[in-house]
N, C-alpha and C positions, 0 to 999 in steps of 0.2 A: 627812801633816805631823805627826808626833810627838818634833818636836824643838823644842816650844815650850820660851820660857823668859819667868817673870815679867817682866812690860815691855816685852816684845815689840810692835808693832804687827800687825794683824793683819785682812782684809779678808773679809766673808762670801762665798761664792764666788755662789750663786743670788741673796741679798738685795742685795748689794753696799756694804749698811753697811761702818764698819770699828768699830775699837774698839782693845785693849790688854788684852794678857794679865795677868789678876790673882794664879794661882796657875800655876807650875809645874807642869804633869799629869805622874802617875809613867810609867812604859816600860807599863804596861799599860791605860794609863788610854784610852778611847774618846773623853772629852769634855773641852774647858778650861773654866775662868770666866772670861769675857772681858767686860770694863766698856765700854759701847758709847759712841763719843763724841757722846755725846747730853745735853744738859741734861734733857731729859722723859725717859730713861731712868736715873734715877741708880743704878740697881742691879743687880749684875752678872748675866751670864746663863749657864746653864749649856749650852754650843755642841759639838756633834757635831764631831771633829777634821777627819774630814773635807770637813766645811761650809765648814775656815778655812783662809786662804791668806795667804802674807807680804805685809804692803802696804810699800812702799814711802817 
């Protein structure tokens, strides 16, 4: 999946959190920052692309 784009929603594939894309990753980038929608989480994470999958 490296066709994210800022704002995206976006769902862990193993943990099954979701979250939202915070920075566009470049064409060579491996990992996004994604903002988990969590209140106890307020700061973004740095997430393996392949970890992340489109939610719905």
């Amino acid at each position: 999946m490296n066709s994210l784009v800022q704002g995206d929603p976006v769902r862990h594939r193993t943990n099954g959190w979701t979250g939202t894309v915070v920075e566009t990753p470049s064409k060579l980038a491996s990992r996004s920052w994604v903002n988990r929608n969590s209140p106890s989480d307020p700061y973004p994470e740095l997430v393996p692309l392949e970890d992340l999958e489109a939610a719905e």
